[in-house]
N, C-alpha and C positions, 0 to 999 in steps of 0.2 A: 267343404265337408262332403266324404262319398257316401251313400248310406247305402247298403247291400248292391254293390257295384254289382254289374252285368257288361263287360268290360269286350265279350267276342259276342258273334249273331247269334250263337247255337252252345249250347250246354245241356248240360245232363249226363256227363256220365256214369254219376255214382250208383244212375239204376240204368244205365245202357240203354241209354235213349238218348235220340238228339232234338231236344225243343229247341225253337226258334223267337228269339226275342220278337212281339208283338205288339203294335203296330212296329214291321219294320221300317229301320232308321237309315239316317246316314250320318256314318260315327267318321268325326277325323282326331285318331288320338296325339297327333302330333302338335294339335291345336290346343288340346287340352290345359287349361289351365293349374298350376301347382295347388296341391294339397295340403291342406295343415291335419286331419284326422280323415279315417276310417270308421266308421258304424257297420257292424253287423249285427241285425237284429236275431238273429237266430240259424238254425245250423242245414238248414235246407236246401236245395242245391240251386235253386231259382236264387236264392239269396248270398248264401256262401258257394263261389264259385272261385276254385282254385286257382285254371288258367287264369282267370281276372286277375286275380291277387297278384299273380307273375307279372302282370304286367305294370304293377307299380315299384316306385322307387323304394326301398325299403328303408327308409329313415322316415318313412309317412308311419307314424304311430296308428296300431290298430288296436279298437275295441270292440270287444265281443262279450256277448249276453253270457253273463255269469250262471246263466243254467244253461248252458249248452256243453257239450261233452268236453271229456280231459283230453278227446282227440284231437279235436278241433284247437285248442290250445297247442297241443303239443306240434299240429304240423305246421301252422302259424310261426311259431318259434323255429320250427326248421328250415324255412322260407327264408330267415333271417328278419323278421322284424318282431318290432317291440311289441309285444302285446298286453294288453292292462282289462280290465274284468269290467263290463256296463253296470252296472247294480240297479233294480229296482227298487227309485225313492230316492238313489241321490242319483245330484245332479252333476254333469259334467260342464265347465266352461273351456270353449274353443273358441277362443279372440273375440270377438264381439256377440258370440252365440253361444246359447245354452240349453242342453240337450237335456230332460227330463223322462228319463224310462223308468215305464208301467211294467205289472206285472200281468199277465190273463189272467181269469177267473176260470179257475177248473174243477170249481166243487159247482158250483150253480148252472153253466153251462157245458157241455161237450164241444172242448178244441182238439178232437178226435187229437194227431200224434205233434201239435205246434206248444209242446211243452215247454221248449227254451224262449218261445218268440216273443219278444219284449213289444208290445206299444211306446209311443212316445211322442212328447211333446218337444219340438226348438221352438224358441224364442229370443227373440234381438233384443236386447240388453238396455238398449233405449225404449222399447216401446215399438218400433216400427212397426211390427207383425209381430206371427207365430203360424207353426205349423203343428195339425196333430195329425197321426196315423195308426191308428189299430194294428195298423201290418194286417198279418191273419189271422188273430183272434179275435172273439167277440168281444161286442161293445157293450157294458152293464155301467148304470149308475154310479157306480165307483169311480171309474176311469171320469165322466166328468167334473166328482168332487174332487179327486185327484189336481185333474187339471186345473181348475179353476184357482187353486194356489198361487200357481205359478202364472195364470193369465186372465184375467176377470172378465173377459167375452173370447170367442175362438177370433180364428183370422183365416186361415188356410184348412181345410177338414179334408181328408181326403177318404177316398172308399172304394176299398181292392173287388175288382170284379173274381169274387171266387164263388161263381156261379156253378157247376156241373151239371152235367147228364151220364148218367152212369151206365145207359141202355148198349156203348158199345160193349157192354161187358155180358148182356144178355140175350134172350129169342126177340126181345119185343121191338118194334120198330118206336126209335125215339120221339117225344113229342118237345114240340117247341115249349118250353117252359121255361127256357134259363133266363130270357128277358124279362117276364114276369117274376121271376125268381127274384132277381137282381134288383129289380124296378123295388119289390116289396122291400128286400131287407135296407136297399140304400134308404127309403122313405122313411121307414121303422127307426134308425137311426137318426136321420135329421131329425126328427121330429123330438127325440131323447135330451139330442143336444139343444137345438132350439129352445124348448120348455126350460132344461134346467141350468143350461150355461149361455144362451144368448145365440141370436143368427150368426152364421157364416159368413163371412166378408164375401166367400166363396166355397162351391163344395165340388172336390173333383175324383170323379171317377177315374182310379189309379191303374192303370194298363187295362190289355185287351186278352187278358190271360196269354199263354203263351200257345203256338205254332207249331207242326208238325212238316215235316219232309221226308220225300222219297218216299219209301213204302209205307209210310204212315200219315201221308196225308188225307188220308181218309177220315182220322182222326175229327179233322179240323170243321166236320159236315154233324161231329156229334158230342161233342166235347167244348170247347171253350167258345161258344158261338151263342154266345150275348150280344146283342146290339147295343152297348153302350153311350152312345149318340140319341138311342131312341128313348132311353134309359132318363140321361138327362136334360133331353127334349120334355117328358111328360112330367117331370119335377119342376123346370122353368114353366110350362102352364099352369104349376096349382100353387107356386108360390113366384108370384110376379114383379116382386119387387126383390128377388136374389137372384143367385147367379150360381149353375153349375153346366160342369167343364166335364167333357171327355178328354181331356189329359193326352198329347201326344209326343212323341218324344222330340228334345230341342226345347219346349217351350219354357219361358220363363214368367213366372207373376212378380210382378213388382210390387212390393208394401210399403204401403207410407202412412204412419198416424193408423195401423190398424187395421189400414182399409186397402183393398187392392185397386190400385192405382193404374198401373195400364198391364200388356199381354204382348212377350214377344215371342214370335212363332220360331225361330231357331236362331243358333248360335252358329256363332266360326267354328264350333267343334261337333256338332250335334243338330239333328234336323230329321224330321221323318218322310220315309222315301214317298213317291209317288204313289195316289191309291191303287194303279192299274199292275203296281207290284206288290202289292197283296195277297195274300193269298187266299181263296175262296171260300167265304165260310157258312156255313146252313144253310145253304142256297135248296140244294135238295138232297134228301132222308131215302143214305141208301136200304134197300129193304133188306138184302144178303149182306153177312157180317163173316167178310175175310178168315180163311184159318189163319191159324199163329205159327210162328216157329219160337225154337226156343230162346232167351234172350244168351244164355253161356253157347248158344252155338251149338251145341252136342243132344241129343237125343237119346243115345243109349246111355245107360247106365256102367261104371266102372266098377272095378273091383274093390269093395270096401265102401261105396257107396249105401249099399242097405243099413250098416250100419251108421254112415252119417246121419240118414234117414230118421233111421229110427229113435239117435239122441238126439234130435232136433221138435221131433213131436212129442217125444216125453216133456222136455222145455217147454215147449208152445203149450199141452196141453197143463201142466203146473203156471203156465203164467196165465192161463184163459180164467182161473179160481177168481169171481169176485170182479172180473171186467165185464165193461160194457155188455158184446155178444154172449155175456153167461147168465147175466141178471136177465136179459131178455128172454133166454133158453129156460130159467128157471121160475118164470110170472107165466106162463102159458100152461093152457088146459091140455090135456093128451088127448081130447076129441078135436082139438083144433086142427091138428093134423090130416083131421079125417083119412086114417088110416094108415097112413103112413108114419114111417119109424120118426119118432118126436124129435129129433138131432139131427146133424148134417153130417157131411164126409166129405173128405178129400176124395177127387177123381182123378191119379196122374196117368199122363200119358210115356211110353217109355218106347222106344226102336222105334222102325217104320213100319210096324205093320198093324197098327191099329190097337196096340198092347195096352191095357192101362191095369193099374195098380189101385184098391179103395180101404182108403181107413175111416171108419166110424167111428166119430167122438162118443165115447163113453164116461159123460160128467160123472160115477158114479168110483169109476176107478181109476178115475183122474189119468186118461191114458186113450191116443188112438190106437185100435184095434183093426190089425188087418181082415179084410172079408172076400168071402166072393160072390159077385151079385152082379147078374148080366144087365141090370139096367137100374142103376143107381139111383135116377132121376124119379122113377114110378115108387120105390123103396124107400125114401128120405124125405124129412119135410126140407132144408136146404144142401146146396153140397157147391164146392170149390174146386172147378177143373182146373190144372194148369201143367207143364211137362215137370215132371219129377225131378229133373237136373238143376230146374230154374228154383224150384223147392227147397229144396239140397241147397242151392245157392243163398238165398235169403236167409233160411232160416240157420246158416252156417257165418252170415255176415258178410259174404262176399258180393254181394248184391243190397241194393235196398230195398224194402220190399214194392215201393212206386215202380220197381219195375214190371208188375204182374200187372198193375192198374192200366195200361194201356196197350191193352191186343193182345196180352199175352196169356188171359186167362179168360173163363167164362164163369160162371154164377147161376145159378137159381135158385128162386125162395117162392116158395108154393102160397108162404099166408106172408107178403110184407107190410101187410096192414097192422101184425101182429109182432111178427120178429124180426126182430134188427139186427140184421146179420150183416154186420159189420167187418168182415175180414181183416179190412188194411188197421184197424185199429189192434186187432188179435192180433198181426202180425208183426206188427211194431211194437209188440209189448217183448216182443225175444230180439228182432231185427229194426233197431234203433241204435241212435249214436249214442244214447244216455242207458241202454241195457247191454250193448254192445260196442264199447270205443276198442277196445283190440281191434277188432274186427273191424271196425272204419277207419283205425289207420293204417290199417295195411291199404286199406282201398285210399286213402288220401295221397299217402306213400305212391301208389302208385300213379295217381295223378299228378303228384307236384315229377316223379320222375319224368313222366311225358312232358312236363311247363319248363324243363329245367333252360330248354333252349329258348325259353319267349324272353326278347330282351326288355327293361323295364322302358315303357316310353313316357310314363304319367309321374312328374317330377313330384318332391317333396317341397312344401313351401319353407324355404332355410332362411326368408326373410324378419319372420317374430322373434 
């Protein structure tokens, strides 16, 4: 069973980016053993990846998280395979396993835009083992009574380093946080599940986030640069009689009766490469932060464009009513600002000559408003730079909006002690696959047309 295959080194298209699978591996898909199902947990591009999907046989039955877009269905289906709906609470049986998906908690917690992304539990039909995984949302008391149904101690627990540093996005020079970051919430979490469902056979730390290339690997000095090894290095010192795992690709845990039984470091199909072919990560904190270019390539603005513009932030500013960054914009004093206008604005930049463009959100008439104002930054308490085309692009669907998240925009927030200026969550309330699947299957559409020529190499299992 595959569960959110990552099938090439490098993905990303959907926001025109190419991340790099991390720690990398060494894949032989020729080796690859036949498949009897597909799992997609959710409709994300690290997780649902097109090219990958090309590269199976399509008589391999896929399941996909029944909150995930009618896009995401419908290119699936055009791919040529079966596709059948995950549902959170029932259970799926695949030959001697059985796959139990959760739903998040999104009234108690903020899973900023991982609305589709199912948890879940497998379990061997005998008793051998079980595996649980959050995926990317948070982990609440629920999810252990949940579990505990279906499995009366855990077996396998794993835990997604989705650490961040958001400082490439800002003036400030990053600070090493993301290992202590990561150290706390993995703690936080065992510590939920031990108390109320039982110790871990094992607990493993699930990838090493993912890698940047070529001109963005700079990225990789401020952005996914957890020490996960050190992570769970300091959890093996304060609980000594368990066991956790930085997780590298190839490995296998073997369960017997429950309990993890022994540890093979790689397969005939899969193996992770040497560390000297790694790539360099927080080693050192560059202090200058790269300009951007645009992510659609283009710079100026076309004709007809002002009006794409402008029906994009009337949207954006009607979906901002009642979200995250609005409830935050509306709990705050207007001295807090200290002086500065209490709301933020868009800052786009447009042609080559230092041109930009500024709209300030006006919650009052539910609308941004164009201004002019030579220096935005001294004017606003927050504001959103980024090129206008690449704007245009998200907030139109042709883009996702992860693609401003890395290099290609800048941020400031004057009080973030106080206001959660949250972007990518505003932005994904318009430019999403569940606010917008038109829009993501054009961009799927054009991804499976690019896959059309990957021949399938990862057979179906036609022996059950």
């Amino acid at each position: 069973m595959l569960i959110d295959p990552l099938l090439w080194d490098e993905f990303g298209a959907v926001h025109a980016l190419q991340y790099a699978v991390h720690p990398p591996r060494v894949f032989g898909p020729e080796a690859f053993p036949a498949v009897d199902a597909v799992i997609l947990s959710h409709e994300h591009d690290d997780h649902f990846d097109i090219p990958s999907l090309a590269r199976l046989d399509r008589r391999i039955p896929v399941f996909i998280s029944a909150h995930s877009s009618s896009a995401a269905l419908q290119i699936i289906r055009e791919m040529g395979f079966g596709v059948q709906l995950l549902v959170p609470g029932a259970p799926l049986a695949i030959g001697e396993l059985q796959i139990i998906p959760f739903s998040g908690d999104h009234f108690s917690v903020n899973c900023a835009d991982e609305w589709d992304a199912l948890p879940y539990l497998v379990r061997h039909a005998s008793g051998s083992g079980n595996f649980f995984s959050m995926v990317d949302v948070a982990l609440v008391p629920a999810h252990i009574q949940w579990a505990k149904v279906y499995a009366p101690r855990p077996g396998l627990v794993t835990w997604s380093n989705n650490a961040l540093d958001w400082s490439h996005m800002s003036d400030h020079v990053a600070d090493d946080i993301g290992t202590e970051q990561c150290f706390r919430a993995m703690g936080t979490g065992h510590q939920l599940i031990s108390t109320q469902w039982g110790k871990p056979s094992a607990m493993l730390m699930c990838a090493g986030g993912f890698a940047f290339n070529g001109e963005q690997t700079w990225f990789n000095e401020r952005v996914f640069w957890v020490d996960t090894e050190r992570v769970c290095a300091r959890l093996t010192s304060m609980y000594l009689d368990e066991r956790f795992y930085s997780a590298l690709p190839g490995q296998t845990f073997w369960m017997e009766e429950n309990r993890l039984a022994t540890i093979e470091q790689s397969t005939s199909f899969l193996g992770t490469a040497p560390r000297s072919q790694w790539p360099a990560r927080g080693r050192r904190i560059r202090e200058e932060i790269p300009d951007y270019a645009p992510a659609t390539g283009r710079r100026s603005l076309n004709d007809g464009d002002d009006a794409l513009l402008f029906d994009g932030l009337s949207r954006l500013a009607v979906a901002l009513v009642g979200g995250f960054l609005f409830r935050s914009l509306h709990s705050m004093l207007a001295v807090e600002a200290q002086g500065r206008k209490p709301t933020f604005a868009f800052v786009l930049r447009h042609g080559s000559e230092g041109s930009t463009l500024v709209f300030e959100y006006d919650a009052s008439a539910c609308a941004f408003v164009s201004v002019v104002v030579a220096n935005p930054r001294d004017v606003y308490l927050a504001g959103w730079e980024c090129w206008a085309t690449d704007l245009i692009a998200v907030l139109q669907g042709e883009l996702g909006p992860i693609a401003l998240m890395y290099g290609r925009a800048r941020l400031w927030n004057h009080l973030p002690q106080r206001f959660c200026f949250d972007m990518q969550e505003a932005l994904s309330r318009v430019s999403h696959p569940l606010s917008n699947p038109s829009g993501y299957l054009k961009i799927y559409r054009r991804m499976w047309e690019r896959s059309k020529s990957i021949v399938p190499t990862i057979q179906a299992n036609t022996s059950r």
